[in-house]
N, C-alpha and C positions, 0 to 999 in steps of 0.2 A: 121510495123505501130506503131507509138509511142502513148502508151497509155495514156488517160487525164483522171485522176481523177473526180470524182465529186465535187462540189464546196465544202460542207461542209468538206469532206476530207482533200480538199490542203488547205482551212482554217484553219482548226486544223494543218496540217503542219505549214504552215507559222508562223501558234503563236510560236509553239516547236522553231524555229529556230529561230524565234526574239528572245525571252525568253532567249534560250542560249549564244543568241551575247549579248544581258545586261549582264549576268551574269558575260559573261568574260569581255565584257566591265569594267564593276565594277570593278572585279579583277586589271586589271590594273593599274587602277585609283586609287588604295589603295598602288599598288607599287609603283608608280610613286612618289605619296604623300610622302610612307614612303623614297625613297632614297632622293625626294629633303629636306626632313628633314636631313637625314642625312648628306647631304653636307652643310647645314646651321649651320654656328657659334651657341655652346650650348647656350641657353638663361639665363639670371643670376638668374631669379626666377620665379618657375613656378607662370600662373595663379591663382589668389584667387580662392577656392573655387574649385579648382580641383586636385584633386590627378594623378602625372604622372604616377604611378605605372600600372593604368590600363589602357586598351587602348580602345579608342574613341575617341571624338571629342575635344579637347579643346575649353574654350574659343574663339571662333574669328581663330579657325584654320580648317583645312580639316579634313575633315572624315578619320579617321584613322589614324592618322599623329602622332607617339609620339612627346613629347616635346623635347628629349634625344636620341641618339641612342643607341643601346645596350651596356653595362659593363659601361655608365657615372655612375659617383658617384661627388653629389652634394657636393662640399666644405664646409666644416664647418663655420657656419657665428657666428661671435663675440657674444656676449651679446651687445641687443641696450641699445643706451644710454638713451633712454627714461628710463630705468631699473634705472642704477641708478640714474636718478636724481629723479626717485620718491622714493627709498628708502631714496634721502639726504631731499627731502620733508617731507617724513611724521617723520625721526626721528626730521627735527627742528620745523615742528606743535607740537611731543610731548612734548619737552624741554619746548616751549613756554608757554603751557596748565599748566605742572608742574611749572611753574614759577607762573602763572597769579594767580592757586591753593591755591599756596605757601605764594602769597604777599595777596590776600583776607582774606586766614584764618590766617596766620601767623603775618606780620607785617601788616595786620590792625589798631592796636593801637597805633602805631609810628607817622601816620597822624590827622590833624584835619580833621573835616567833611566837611567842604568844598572842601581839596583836596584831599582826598579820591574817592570825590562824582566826582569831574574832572575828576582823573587819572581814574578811570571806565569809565566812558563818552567819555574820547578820545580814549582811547584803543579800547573800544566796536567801535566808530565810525569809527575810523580810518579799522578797524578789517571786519566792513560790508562795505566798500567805497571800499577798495581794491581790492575787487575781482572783481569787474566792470572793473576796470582802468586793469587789468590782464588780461580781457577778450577781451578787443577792440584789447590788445597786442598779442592774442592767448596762452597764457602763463595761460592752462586750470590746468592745474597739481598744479602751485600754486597757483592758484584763489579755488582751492577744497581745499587745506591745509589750506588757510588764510578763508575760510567757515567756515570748522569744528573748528579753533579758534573762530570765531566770536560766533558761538552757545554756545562753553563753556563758552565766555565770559557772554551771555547772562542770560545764568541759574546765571553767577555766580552773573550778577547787580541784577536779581533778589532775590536771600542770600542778597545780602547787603539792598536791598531794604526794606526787613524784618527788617534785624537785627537794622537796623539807625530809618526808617521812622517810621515804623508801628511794633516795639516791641511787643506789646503786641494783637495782631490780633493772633486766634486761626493758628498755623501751618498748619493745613490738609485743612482750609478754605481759606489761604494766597496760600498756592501751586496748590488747584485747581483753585483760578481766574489765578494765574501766569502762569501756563501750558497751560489753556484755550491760554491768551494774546499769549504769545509765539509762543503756535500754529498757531494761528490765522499770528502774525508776521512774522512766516519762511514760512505761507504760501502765502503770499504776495510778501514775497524776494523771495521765488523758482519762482514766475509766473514771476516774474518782470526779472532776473536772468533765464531765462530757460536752460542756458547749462549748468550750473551748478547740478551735482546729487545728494549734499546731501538734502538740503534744505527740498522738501519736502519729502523724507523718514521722515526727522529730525520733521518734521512736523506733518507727520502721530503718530509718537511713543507719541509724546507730549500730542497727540489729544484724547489717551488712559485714562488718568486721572482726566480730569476736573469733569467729571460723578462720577467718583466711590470715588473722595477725596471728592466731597462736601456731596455725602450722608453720607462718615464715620464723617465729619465735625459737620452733624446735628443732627446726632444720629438717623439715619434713621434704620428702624427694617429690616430685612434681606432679606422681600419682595424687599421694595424699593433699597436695593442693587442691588437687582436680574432684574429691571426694570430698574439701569442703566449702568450697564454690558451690558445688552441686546442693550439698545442705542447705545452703544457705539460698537456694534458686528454691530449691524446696518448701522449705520456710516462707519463701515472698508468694509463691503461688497458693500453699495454702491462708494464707493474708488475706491475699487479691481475693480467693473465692468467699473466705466465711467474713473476713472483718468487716464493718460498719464505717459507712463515710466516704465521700468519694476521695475525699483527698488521700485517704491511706490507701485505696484499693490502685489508685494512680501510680501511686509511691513504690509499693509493692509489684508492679504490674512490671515497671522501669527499672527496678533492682531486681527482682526473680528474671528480666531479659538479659539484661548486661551480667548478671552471677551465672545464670546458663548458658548462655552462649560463651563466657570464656571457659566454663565447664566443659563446655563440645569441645573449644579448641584445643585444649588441654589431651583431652582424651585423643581425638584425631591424629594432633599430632604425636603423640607416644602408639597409639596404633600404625600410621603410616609405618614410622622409623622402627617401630620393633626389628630386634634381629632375628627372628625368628615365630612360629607360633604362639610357643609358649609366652613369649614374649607379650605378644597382642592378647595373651587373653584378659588380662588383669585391665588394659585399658578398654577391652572391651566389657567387662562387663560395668565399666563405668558409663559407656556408652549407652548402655543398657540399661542399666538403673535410670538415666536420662532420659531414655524413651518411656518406659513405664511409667518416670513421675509425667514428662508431655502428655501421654495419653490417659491417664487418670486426670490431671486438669484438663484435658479434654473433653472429657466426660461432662461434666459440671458446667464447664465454661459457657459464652453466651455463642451465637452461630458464629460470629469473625475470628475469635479466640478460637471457637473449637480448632475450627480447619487450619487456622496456624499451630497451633497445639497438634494434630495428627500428620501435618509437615514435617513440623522437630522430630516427632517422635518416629515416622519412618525414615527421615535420616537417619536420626542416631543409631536407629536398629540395624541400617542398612551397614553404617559405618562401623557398628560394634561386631555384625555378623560376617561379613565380607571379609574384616580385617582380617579375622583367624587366618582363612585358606589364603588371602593373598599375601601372605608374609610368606607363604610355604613356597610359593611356585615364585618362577626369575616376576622382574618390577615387569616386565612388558605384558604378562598375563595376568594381572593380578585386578585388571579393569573384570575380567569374568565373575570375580568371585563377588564385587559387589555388583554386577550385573545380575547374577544369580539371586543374590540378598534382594536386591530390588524387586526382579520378578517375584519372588514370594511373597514380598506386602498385599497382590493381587489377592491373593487367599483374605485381607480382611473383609469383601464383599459376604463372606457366609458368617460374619461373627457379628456380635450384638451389639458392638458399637454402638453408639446413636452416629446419625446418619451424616453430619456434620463432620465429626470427626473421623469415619469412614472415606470420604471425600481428600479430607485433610491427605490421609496416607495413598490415599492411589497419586494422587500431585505431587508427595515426595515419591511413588515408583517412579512417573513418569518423567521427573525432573533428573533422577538416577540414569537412565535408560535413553533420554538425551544427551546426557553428558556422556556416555559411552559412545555413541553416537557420532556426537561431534567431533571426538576424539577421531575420528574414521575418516572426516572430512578433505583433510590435507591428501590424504593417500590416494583417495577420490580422483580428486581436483589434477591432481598429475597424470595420473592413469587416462583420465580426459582430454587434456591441456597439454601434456608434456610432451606427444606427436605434432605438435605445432612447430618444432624446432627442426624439424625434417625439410620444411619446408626451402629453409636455405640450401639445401645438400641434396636434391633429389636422384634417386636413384643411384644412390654412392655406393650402395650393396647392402647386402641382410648382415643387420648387428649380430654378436654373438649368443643376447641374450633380451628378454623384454624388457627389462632394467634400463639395458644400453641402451634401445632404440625411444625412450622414455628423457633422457634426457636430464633428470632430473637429480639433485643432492641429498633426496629425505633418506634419514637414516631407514631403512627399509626391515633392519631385523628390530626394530622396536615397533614399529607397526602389525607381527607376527599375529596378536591376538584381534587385528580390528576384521579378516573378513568373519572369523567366527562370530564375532557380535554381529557384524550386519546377519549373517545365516542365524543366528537365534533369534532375532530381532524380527527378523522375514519371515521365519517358521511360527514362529507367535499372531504375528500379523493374519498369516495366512491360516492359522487355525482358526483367530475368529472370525474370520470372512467365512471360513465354509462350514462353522456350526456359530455362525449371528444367532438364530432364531432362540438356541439353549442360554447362549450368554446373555441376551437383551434379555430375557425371563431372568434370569440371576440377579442381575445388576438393574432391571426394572423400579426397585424403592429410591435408588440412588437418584434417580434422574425424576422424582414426582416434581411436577412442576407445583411452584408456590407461590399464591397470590397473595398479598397484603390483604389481610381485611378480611380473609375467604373462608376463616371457619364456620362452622355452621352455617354457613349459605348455599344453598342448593346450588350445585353446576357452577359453583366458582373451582378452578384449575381448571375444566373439562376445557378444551379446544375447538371451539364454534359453539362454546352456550353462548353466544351472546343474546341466545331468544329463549334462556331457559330463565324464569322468574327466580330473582336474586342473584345473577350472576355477573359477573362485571360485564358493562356492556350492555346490559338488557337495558331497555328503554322504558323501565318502569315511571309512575308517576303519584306521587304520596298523593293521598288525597287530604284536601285543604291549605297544600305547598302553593307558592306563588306559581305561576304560568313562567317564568323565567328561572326557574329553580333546574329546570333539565332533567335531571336524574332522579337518585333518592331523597327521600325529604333529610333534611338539614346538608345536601351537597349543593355549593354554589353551580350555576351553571357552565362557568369557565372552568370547572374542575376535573370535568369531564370524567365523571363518576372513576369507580376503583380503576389503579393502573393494571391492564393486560397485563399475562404473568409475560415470562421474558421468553422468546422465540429460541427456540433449541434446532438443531438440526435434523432430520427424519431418520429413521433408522438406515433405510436405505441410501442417506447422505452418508452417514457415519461406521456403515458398511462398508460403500464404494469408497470411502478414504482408508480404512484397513485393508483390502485389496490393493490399492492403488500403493500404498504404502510398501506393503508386501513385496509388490512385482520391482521398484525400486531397491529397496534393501537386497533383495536374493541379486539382481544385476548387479547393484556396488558389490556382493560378495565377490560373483565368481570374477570381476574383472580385478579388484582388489589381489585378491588370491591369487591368480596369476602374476601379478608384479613381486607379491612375497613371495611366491616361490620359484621366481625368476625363471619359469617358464621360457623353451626356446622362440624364436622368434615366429617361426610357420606357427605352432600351435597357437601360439597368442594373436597371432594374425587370424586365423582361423575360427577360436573359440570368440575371437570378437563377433566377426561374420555369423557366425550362428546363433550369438546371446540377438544380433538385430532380426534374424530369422526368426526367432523364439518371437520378443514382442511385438513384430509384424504380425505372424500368425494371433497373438493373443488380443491385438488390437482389432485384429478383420475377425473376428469370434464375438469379441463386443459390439460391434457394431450392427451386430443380429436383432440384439436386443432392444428394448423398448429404449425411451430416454425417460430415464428417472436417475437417484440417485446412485445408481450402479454403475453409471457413464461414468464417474470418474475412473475407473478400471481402464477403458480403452484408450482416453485419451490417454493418461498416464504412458501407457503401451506408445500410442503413436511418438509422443514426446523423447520418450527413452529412444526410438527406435531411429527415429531423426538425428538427435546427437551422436546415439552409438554407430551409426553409419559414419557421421562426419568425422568421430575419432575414429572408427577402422579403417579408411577412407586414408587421413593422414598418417596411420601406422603402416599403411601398405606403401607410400611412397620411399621407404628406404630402397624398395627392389621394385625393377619393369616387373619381374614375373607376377608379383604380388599383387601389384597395381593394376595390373590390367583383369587378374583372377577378383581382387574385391571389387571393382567398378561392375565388373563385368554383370558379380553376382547382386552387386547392388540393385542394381538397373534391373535386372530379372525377378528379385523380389518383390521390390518396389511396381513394378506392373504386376505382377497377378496380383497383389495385394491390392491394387485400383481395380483390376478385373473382378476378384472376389466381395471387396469392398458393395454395404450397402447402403452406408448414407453417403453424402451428397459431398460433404465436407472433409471428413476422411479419402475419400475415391479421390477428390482433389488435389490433396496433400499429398498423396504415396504417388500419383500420376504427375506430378510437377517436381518431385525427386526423381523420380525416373527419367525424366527427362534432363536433368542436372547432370544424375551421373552419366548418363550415356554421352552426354555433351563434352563432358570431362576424357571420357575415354577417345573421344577423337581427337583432341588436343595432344594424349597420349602416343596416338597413330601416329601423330603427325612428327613427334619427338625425335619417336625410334625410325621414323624413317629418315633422320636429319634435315630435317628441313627448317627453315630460320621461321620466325613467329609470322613474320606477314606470308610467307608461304603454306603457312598452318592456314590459315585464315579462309582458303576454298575448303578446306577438310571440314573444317567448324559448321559450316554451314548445312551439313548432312542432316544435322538432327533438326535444325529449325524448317529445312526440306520436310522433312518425314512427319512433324508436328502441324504442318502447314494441309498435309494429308490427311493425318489423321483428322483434323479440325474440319476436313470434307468430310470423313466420314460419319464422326460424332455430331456434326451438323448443333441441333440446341441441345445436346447434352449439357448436362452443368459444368461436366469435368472439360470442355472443349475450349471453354477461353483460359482455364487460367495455363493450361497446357501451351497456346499457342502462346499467350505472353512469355511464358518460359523461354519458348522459341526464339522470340523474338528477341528478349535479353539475350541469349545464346547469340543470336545474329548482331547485336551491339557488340557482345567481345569480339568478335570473329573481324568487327569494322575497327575494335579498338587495337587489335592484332596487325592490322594491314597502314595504320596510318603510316609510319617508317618510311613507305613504300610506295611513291603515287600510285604508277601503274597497277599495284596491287588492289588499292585501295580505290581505284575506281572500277575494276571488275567487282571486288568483293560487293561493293555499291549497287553495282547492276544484277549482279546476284540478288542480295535484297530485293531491290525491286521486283526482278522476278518474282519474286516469293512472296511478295507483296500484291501484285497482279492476281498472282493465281488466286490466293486469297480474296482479291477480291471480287474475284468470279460470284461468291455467294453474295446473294442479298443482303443476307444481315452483318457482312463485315464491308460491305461496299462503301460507306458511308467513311471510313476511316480507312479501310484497306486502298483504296481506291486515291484519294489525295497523296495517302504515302509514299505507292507506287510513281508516282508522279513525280513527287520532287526524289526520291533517290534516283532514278532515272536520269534529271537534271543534273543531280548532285553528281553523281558517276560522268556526265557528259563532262560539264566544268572542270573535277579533276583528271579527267584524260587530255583536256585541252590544255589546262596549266603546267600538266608534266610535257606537253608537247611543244609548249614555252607561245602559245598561241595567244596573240595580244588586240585582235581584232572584238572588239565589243561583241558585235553582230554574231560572231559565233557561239559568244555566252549566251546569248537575250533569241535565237531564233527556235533552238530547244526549247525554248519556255514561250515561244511565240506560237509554236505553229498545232501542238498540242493544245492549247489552250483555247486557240481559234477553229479547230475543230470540237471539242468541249460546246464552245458557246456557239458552233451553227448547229450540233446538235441539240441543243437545248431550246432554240429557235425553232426548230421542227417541230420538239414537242409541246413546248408554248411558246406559239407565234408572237401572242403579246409578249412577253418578256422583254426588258430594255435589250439596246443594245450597247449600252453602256457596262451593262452587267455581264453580257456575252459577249461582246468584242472587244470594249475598253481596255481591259487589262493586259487580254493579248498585244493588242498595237502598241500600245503604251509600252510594252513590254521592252520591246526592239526601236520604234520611232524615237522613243524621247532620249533613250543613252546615243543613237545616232545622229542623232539631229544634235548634242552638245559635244562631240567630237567631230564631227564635220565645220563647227565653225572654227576648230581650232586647227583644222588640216587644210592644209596650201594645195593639197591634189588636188585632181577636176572628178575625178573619178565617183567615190564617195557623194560626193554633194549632188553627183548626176544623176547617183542609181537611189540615192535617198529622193530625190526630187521624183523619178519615176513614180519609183514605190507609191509616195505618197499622193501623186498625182490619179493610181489607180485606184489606191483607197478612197478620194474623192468621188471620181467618178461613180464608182461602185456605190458609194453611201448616196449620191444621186440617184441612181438608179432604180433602186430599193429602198430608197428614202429611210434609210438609215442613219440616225443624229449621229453616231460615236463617230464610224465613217468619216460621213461631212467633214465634221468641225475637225476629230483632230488631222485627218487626211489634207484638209485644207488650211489648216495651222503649221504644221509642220512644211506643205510645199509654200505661205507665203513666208514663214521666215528660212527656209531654203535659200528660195528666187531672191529675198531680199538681202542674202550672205553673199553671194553670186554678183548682183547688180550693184553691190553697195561700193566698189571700188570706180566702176565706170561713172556712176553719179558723184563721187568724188572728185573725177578729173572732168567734169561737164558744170559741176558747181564751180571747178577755180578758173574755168575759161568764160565764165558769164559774167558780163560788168555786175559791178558790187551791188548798183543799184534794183538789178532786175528780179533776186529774190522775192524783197519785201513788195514790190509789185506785184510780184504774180500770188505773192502770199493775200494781199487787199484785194484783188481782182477774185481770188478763191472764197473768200466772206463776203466779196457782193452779191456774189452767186448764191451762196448757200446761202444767207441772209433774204435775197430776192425768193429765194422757193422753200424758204423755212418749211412750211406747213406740208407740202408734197413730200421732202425729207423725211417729215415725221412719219406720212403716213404710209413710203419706203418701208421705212424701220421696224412699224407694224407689222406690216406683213409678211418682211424677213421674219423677225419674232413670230408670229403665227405660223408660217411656215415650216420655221425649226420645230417651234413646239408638238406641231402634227407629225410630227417621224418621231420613230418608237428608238 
């Protein structure tokens, strides 16, 4: 009985199997395409606008169809001749200009004034008539060349116009009606003429002058300069927005920038230098009307214009509004007032801008509010920096004032207004940290992300549609698109459909940087603030100590919380609290008392804040300054009790003692190694304190090692603690011996002999197999081989006798227990002993034996050996086998 499906079953089949007859359908139809291309004659020149290289659709062709079949290579095409006949154009426009140049300034005077006044008259007309009669003919190429003659002819009637008619008319008043005129003229011939391009560029440039030559004409004062610069910036912007053509909207774009911007500096600088308010209002409102025209072309503009356009214009606002108040108050405060101006551009987020040009002006607050900022920088950097110079002087006594103990040149009553910037600055910061959630809703439209391509497409901007149908990303498939198409029909598939919009930061990134920013700003205030107001030297000593209290606690608060973008808050905290230790740190070395009160208190912060502490990495940090300073403060101990540096050097060793305990107790905490490394750096100064001083320096040694031992009582530091004990041990023995002027080898080499040979018989114990090359080798070797090459050079009997012992028991013993290292070198070292020993008695037995009885007995010795060759051998074997069976 043949089985039927449920309907939605064979529905769902029948799709699968449609689905696959398109697909291969498709396929087809792409071969097809591509071979009936193939057998079509190559085409002479690809479509406009399409590159063959890749494949898809061309122009007007089939889906998939190259224009070429594989290995075509396009023929090399001439140079057009359009080519050169605009180069034979524009060099006989130049000749001609050089001529018309030549004959106006040069032979001038050769003619009367009346045919002078002709031959200009007919040239120029002839000059402007012809480009018409060029243009009915399509002969566009030289209707542009015989333009740009006509314009030079024009400027040039107007020189002569001067020079003949109106001689004595002021220059700068005659050229701005003339440029006016002309303007006005080429822009009547470009409209009348529109296919012509130069006309009104030539028109726009013109259009530059008339403003700015009649006010230098009238002797206008610098304001009115700057009022018709501005016009004239005016004029080019509305150009750029409504005129036609790219070349003029370019022209205009370049003249409305260079006319406005020297507008801004115009205004700026009469608002700087005013003497007074009143002073500044008149260039402010220059500045003003500047911002207004920016942000009206802003308006209109395309997105990159806007937001330069709302740049300028919160400049200029800021620079028209700030000037008033800060003309009023001394130069040192007068950064507040356009600080203020600044902060108020924030308000354009509730007005109706378009949203480009809203943008535009929070980037000029925030480039304002920077520059206030930086301004702050230097005073910083001292307050930080400038207890560094304490360092040559220590403990010379408490300065009179925080200035003095500072060190530093900056003029300090002009820095009066920077900690108030940093405390407005911080109090801003820190109001949108603690009401984020109302301003992100605010300023929500500003920040919509924008995808190319994404209008009307479903779930384009959203953030993980990439599985929502239409949205960049989604893995759709046209149907009847080629199988190598990828994405949507007509995207190649190396295109990799629409670009993702551009990655922004999270709120809670852009949160925890206004916090993080905050807790920065308010620190440079009050440390700032205390250098301006030259604060006594305790309280600045003090208020430093408790600004690092302050973000220890703020940093062990953070660290509560989850990690997201809110962590940058604590770190921030830890970072500050690190440096502002190491500059209270060096402000306290002017005085013992101070010194020992900031370490003291350091050191105590710095542990509860590891104690409190609950990540891993922070607990870290605060427990490895803790152990800094406490380090520091024994150095201190050891100061005030006079004692010279290599006597410091047993003192030092306290903390890496106490680190070494603690690192018992903390056993695999995470905070226990990097603590004890601290230590252990701690225990390198305390060895770099005692070099000076042998004797010193090899207790401090033997101290280490201790400390090293103990250490390596645990398992987990054995492996490392355990070698190092060992050689400072050495190392400490060596230099007690050296300072004791001890020059006997064996007293260096039996220290590192006799440990080492208990090392490798315990290690024998616990694996038997184990060489004994590896376990005894290095010991013997240690002491045998430097004794054995100073006994051949010692004349005594003594040495060569107890070295020959030695090594005689070390043989025996590797016999014994059939031990190779033993053996061989036990029995190496006694036969080149015995033969250092005997080698002078065979000396005086070789010169009493007639000459000939050597090589005798040397022949009679290769009879022998020659006579039992093969017994020799097999001697040698079983020496060899022998050796090889001992471990």
């Amino acid at each position: 009985m043949e089985h039927v499906p449920p309907p939605a079953e064979e529905l769902a089949r029948l799709d699968r199997e449609l689905a696959e007859l398109d697909a291969r359908r498709a396929q087809l139809l792409t071969r097809r395409a591509w071979l009936l291309a193939a057998l079509r004659p190559p085409a002479p020149t690809a479509a406009p606008g399409w590159d063959p290289s890749a494949w898809g659709a061309p122009p007007g062709g089939r889906p998939g169809a190259p224009a070429q079949p594989w290995g075509h290579v396009e023929p090399k095409q001439p140079s057009a001749p359009r080519s050169a006949q605009n180069v034979l154009l524009t060099l006989g426009g130049l000749l001609l200009t050089v001529a018309a140049i030549a004959f106006t300034l040069v032979s001038w005077g050769s003619m009367g004034i009346g045919g002078r006044s002709a031959v200009l008259a007919v040239v120029t007309l002839g000059a402007l008539t012809a480009p018409a009669v060029l243009l009915r003919r399509k002969l566009t190429a030289t209707a542009e060349v015989l333009a740009a003659l006509a314009l030079v002819l024009t400027l040039l009637d107007a020189y002569a116009v001067h020079a003949v008619a109106a001689p004595d008319t002021d220059g700068l008043g005659f050229t701005a009606v003339a440029s006016a005129v002309l303007a006005a003229l080429w822009t009547a011939y470009g409209l009348a003429l529109g296919r012509l391009r130069l006309p009104l560029p030539a028109a726009v440039v013109l259009a530059q002058w008339p403003l700015l030559f009649w006010a230098w004409a009238a002797g206008a004062p610098a304001l009115v300069v700057g009022w018709a610069l501005l016009a004239t910036a005016v004029l080019d912007g509305t150009i750029a927005l409504l005129g036609k053509g790219t070349g003029v909207r370019i022209t205009a774009c370049v003249g409305g920038s260079v006319m406005g911007f020297s507008a801004l500096l115009v205004g700026l600088t009469l608002s700087t230098t005013a003497s007074g308010p009143l002073g500044a209002v008149a260039p402010g409102a220059l500045l003003l009307t500047a911002a207004a025209a920016a942000l009206a072309g802003a308006w209109r503009a395309p997105k990159g214009f806007a937001r330069t356009g709302g740049v300028v214009a919160g400049l200029a606002a800021v620079a028209a509004v700030g000037g008033v108040p800060a003309a009023a108050v001394p130069e040192d405060w007068g950064v507040l007032a356009y600080l203020g101006a600044g902060l108020a551009l924030t308000a354009v987020v509730r007005t109706r801008l378009p949203r480009n040009a809203k943008l535009g002006v929070l980037v000029a607050s925030a480039v304002v509010v920077a520059g206030a900022l930086a301004g702050t920088v230097p005073g910083i950097a001292a307050v930080l920096l400038g207890p560094v110079t304490l360092l040559s002087d220590v403990w010379a006594g408490p300065p009179d004032g925080f200035r003095s103990a500072l060190g530093s040149t900056l003029p300090w009553t002009g820095l009066a207004a920077a900690p108030v910037v940093l405390a407005v600055s911080a109090g801003l910061l820190g109001a949108a940290y603690r009401w984020w959630p109302s301003l992100s809703r605010t300023a929500a439209p500003l920040w919509a992300r924008e995808t190319a391509g994404s209008a009307g497409v479903p779930g384009a901007g959203i953030p993980g549609a990439s599985g929502v149908p239409g949205a960049p990303g989604a893995a759709t498939h046209a149907p009847g698109a080629p199988w190598y198409a990828g994405g949507r029909a007509g995207t190649p598939w190396y295109g990799g459909g629409a670009s993702d919009a551009r990655r922004r930061p999270s709120g809670a990134a852009l949160r925890g940087a206004a916090g993080a920013g905050a807790a920065v700003l308010a620190w440079g205030a009050l440390l700032l603030g205390g250098a301006v107001l030259d604060v006594p030297y305790t309280v600045a000593v003090t208020g430093e100590t408790a600004l690092v209290a302050g973000l220890l606690a703020l940093a062990v608060r953070g660290t509560e919380r989850g990690r997201d973008g809110s962590a940058a808050v604590p770190v921030t905290a830890l970072v500050g609290a690190v440096a502002g230790a190491v500059s209270a740190g060096l402000l306290s070395l002017a005085s013992e008392g101070a010194s020992y009160a900031v370490f003291g208190a350091l050191a105590a912060l710095f542990a509860g804040a590891a104690v409190r502490a609950k990540a891993a990495v922070p607990r870290a940090v605060f427990a490895v300054a803790s152990t800094v300073w406490a380090t520091v403060l024994t150095g201190f101990a050891g100061r005030s009790l006079g004692l010279a540096p290599h006597e410091t050097a047993p003192l030092v060793l306290l903390v890496p003692a106490l680190t070494v305990l603690l690192g018992a107790r903390l056993r695999r905490n995470p905070v226990a190694l990097p603590v004890e490394l601290t230590g252990a750096l701690g225990a390198l100064v305390a060895v770099g304190l005692a070099v000076p001083d042998a004797p010193f320096l090899a207790l401090v040694l033997a101290l280490c090692g201790v400390l090293a031992a103990g250490a390596a009582v645990r398992p987990e530091r054995r492996p490392v603690a355990g070698y190092l004990a060992a050689a400072l041990f050495v190392l400490a023995t060596w230099v007690r011996l050296a300072a004791s002027e001890v020059s006997f080898p064996e007293a260096y080499t039996l220290p590192v002999t006799v440990p080492a040979l208990v090392v490798g018989f315990l290690r024998r114990r616990k694996d038997p197999e184990a060489s004994s090359w590896t376990a005894y080798g290095p010991g013997l070797a240690a002491t045998l081989l430097p004794s054995l090459a100073v006994a051949w050079t010692d004349t005594d009997w003594l040495r060569p006798l107890l070295l020959g012992g030695a090594a005689l028991v070390v043989t025996l013993l590797g016999a014994r227990h059939r031990l190779q290292a033993l053996l061989v070198l036990g029995g190496a070292v006694l036969a080149l002993d015995g033969l250092h020993e005997l080698a002078p008695y065979v000396v005086q037995v070789a010169g009493a034996l007639p000459r000939w009885l050597p090589p005798a007995l040397a022949g009679l010795l290769l009879l022998v050996v020659g006579a039992t060759y093969e017994q020799r051998l097999r001697d040698a074997r079983r020496l060899k086998d022998a050796l090889g069976r001992m471990r």
